[in-house]
C-alpha positions as CSV (number, residue, x, y, z in Angstrom):
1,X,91.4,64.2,105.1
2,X,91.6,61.7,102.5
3,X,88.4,60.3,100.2
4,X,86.4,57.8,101.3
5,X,84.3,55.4,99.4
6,X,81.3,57.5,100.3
7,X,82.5,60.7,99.5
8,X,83.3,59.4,95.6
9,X,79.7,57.8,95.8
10,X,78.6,61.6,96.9
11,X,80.7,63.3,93.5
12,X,79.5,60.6,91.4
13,X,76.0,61.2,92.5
14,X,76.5,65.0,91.6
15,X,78.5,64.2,88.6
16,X,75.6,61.8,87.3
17,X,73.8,64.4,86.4
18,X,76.1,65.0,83.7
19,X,75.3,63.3,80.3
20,X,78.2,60.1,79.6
21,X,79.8,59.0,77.3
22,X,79.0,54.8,77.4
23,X,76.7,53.1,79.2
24,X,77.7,52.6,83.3
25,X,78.6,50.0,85.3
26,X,78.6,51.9,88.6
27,X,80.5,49.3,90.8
28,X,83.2,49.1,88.1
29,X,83.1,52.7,87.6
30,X,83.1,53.4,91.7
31,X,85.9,51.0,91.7
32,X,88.2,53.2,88.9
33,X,87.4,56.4,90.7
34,X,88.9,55.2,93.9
35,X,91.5,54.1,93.0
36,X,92.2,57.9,90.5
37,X,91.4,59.7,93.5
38,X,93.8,58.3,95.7
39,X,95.5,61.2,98.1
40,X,93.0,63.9,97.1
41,X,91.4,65.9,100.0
42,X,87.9,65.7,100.7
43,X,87.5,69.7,100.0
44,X,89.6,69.3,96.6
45,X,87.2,66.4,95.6
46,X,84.0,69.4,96.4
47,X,85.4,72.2,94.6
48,X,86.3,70.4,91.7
49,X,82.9,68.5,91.3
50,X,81.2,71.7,91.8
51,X,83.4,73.1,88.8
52,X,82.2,70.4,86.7
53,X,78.7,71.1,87.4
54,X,79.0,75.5,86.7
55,X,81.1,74.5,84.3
56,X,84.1,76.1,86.0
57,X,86.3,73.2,85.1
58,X,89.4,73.2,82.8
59,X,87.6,70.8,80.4
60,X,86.1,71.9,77.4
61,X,83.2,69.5,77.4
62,X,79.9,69.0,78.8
63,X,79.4,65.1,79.9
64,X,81.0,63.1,83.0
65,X,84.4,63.7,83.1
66,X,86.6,60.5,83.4
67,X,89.0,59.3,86.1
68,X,92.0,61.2,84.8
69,X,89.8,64.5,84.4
70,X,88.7,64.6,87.6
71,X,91.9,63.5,89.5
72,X,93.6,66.9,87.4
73,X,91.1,69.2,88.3
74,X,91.4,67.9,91.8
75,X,95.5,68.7,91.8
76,X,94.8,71.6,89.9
77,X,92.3,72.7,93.3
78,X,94.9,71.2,95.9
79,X,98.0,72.7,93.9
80,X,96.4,76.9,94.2
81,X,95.6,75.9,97.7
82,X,98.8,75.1,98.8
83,X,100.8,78.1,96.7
84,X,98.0,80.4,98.4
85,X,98.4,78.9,101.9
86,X,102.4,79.0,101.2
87,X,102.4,82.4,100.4
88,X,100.1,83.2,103.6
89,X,102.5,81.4,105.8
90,X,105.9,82.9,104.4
91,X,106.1,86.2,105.5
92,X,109.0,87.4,103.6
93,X,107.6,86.3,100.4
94,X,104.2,88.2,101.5
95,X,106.7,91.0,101.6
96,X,108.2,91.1,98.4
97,X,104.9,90.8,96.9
98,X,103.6,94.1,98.6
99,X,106.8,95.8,97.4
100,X,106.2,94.7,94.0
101,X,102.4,95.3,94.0
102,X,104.1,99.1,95.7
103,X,106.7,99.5,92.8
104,X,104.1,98.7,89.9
105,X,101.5,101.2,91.4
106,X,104.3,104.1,91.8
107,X,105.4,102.9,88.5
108,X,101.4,104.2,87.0
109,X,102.2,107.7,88.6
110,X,103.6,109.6,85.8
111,X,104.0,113.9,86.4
112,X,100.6,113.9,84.4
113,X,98.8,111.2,86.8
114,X,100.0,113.7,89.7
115,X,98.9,116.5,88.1
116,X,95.1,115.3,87.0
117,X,95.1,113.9,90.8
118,X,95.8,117.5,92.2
119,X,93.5,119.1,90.0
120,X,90.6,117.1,90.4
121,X,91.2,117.3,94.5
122,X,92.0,121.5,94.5
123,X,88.4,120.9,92.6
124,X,86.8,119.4,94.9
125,X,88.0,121.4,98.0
126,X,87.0,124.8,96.4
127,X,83.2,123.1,95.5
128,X,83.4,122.1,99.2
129,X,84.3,125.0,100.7
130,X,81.7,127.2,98.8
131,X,79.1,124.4,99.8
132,X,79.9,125.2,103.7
133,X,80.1,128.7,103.2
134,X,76.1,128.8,101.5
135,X,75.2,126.4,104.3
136,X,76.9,129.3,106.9
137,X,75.3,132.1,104.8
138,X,71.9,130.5,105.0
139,X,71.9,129.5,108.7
140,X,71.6,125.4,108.1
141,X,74.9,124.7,109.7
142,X,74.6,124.7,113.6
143,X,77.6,123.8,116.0
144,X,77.0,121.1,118.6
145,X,76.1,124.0,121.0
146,X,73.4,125.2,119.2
147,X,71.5,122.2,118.6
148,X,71.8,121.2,122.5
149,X,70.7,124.7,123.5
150,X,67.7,124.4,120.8
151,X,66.7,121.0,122.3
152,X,66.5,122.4,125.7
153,X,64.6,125.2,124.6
154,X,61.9,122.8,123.0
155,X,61.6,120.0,125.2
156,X,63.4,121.5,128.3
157,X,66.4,120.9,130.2
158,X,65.3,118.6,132.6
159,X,64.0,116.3,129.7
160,X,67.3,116.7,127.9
161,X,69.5,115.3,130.3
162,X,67.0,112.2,130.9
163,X,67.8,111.2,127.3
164,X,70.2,108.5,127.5
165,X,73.9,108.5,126.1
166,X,74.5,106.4,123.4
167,X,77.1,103.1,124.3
168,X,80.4,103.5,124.2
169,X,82.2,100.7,122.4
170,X,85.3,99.7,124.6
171,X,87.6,97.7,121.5
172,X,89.7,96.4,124.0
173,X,86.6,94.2,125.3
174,X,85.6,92.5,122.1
175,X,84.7,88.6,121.5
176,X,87.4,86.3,122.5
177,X,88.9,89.1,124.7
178,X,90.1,87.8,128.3
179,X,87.6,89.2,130.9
């Protein structure tokens, strides 16, 4: 969707909030904006306005930026759009770029990497499994079958089968799913 006159009256309302350089003739200015920001997208003309204001922008000062300034950060915005939506919608590129993101991390696994890795996990399985062995030893661990049999012998059996089952979740019936 291309600008509009309105939608430059909207950034320049935003962007009047920054300090200028001269003094403004707005219909003049209005005017040279247009006509800059000819073929930039509404959402460009957002983002980039929006980096002016957090300061986001690749400008190093702090006023209204001019027509040319804006118009770049605009094609700057549009430009990573498209290479991100390009690289979305090209599936071999997509995998290339999982293979090399694959090959660098293999790349960080050095003998040592694979040996701290092994240690630290044969670590934590041996505090594990001396954690479940205390919790046998001390009688805190019950099976499924214990705590059922425990309920019914507190609240009885024909109050524990009145408690309801939770809902199963069916993930083939989710939003959107044909009925």
């Amino acid at each position: 969707m291309q600008v509009t006159e309105t939608d430059i009256k909207k950034a320049m309302y935003i962007l009047s909030a920054l300090p200028t350089r001269d003094p403004i003739d707005r219909n003049l200015i209005q005017i040279v904006y247009l006509k800059a920001l000819e073929g930039v997208t509404i959402h460009s003309l957002e983002i980039a306005t929006n980096n002016f204001n957090s300061g986001h922008s690749h400008v190093d000062h702090t006023f209204m930026p001019s027509q040319a300034e804006l118009r770049k950060e605009c094609d700057l915005v549009q430009r990573k759009f498209a290479e991100e939506r390009a690289r979305k919608l090209d599936p071999h590129r997509q995998r290339c770029e999982n293979e090399q993101q694959r090959l660098r991390h293999e790349a960080t696994k050095t003998p040592e990497a694979r040996a701290r890795v092994a240690a630290m996990l044969a670590r934590f399985n041996q505090s594990h499994d001396e954690a479940k062995a205390s919790e046998r030893q001390s009688g805190i661990t019950e099976t499924p079958d214990q705590v059922r049999d425990r309920l019914i012998g507190q609240i009885g059996e024909t109050a524990f089968n009145n408690i309801p089952d939770l809902p199963v979740r069916d993930t083939f019936k989710q939003v959107g799913a044909v009925r």
